[in-house]
Structure formats: C-alpha cells, structure tokens
VEXLO-413886 format. One record per residue (C-alpha): x, y, z; residue number from 1; residue in three letters. Coordinates in nm, 2 decimals. Layout:
{u=X	v=Y	w=Z	setor=NUM	senu=ALA}
...
% end
This chain:
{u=-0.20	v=5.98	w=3.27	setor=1	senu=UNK}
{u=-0.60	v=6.01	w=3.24	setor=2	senu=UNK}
{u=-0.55	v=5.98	w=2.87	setor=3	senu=UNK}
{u=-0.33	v=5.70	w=2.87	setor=4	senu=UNK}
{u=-0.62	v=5.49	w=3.09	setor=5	senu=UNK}
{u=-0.90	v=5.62	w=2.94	setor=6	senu=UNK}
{u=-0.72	v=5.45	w=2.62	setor=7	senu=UNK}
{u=-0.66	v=5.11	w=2.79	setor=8	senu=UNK}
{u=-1.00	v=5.14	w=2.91	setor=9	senu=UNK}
{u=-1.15	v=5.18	w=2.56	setor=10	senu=UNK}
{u=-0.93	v=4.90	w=2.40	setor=11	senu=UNK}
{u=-1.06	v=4.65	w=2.72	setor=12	senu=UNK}
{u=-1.41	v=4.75	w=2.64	setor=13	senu=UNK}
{u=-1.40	v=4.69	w=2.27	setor=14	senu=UNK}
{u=-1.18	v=4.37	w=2.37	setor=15	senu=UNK}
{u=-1.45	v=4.26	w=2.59	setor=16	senu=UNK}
{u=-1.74	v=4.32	w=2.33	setor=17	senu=UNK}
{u=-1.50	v=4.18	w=2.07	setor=18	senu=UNK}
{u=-1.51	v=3.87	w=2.26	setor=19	senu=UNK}
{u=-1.87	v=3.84	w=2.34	setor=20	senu=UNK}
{u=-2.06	v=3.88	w=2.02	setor=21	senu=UNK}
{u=-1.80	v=3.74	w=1.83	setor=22	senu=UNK}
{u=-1.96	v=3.50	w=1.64	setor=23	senu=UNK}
{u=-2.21	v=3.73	w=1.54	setor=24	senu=UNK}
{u=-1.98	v=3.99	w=1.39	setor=25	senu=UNK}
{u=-1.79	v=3.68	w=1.22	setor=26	senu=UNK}
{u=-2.13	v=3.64	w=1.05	setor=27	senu=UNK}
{u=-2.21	v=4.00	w=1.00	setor=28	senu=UNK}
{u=-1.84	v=3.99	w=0.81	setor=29	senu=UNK}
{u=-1.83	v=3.68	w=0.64	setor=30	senu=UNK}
{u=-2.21	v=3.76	w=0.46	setor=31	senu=UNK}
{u=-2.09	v=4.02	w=0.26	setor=32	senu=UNK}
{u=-1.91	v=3.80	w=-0.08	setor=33	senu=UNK}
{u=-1.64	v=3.99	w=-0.10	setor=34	senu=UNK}
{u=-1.54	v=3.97	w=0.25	setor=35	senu=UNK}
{u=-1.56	v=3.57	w=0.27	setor=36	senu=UNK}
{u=-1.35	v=3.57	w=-0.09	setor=37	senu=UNK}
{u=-1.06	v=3.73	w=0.05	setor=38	senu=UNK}
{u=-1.07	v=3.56	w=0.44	setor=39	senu=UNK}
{u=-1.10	v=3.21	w=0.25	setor=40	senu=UNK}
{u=-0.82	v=3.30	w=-0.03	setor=41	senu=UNK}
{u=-0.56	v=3.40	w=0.31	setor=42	senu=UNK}
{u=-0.62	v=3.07	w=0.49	setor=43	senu=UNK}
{u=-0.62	v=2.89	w=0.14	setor=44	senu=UNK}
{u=-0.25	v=3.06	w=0.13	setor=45	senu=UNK}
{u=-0.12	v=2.90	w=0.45	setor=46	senu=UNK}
{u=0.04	v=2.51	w=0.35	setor=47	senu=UNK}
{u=-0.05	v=2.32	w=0.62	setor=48	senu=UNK}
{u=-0.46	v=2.46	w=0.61	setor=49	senu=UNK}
{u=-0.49	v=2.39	w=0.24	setor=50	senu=UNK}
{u=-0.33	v=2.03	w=0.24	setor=51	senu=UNK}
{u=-0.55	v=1.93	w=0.53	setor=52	senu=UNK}
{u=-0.84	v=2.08	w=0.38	setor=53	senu=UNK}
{u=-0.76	v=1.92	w=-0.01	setor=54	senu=UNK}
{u=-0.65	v=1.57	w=0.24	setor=55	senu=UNK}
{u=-1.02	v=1.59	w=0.39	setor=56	senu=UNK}
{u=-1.22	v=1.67	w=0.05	setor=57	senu=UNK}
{u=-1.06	v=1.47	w=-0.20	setor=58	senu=UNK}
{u=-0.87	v=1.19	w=0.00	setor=59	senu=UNK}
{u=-0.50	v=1.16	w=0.06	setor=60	senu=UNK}
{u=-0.42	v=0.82	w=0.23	setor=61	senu=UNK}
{u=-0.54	v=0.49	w=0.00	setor=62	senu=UNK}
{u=-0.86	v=0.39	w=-0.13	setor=63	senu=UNK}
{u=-1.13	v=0.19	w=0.04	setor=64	senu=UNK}
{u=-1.26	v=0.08	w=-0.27	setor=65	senu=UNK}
% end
C-alpha cells in the first residue's frame, strides 16, 4: 500500500509540474531541430490539421482577385 501511493503521489507531482511550466518545457523541446522536425512531421500526418493548415496558407475557397 505505501508503495502504491507514494507512486500516485509521484505521478501527481510530476502531473502538477507538467502542467505548470508547460510552456516552458514545450520551448525547451521544440528548440532542439530535430525535436520540432519530427513533432511538426506527426501533426503534418493527421488529415484534418494539414488541410486546414495548406487551406490557411495557400487559400482553399475562391479568389478575391
């Protein structure tokens, strides 16, 4: 029993950290090159991203010219 909740205590605290400097460890991960090639080729992968993302940057409903 103390291992099991020392365990669940450990995963909240790193859960809890996790959380709260997220956006610094998303930097921290996504500065290294090969990191950000592989995060931005698996949500390149995914259908519905990558048409909203080539929709947005090259245009998919008609022209305003």
């Amino acid at each position: 029993m103390p291992r099991m909740l020392k365990s669940i205590l450990m995963i909240g605290t790193v859960g809890y950290f996790g959380y709260r400097y997220r956006y610094r460890l998303m930097n921290v991960l996504l500065g290294t090159g090969w990191i950000r090639r592989m995060a931005v080729g698996s949500v390149m992968n995914i259908p519905g991203i990558r048409n909203k993302m080539m929709q947005s940057m090259f245009g998919g409903g008609p022209s305003e010219w």
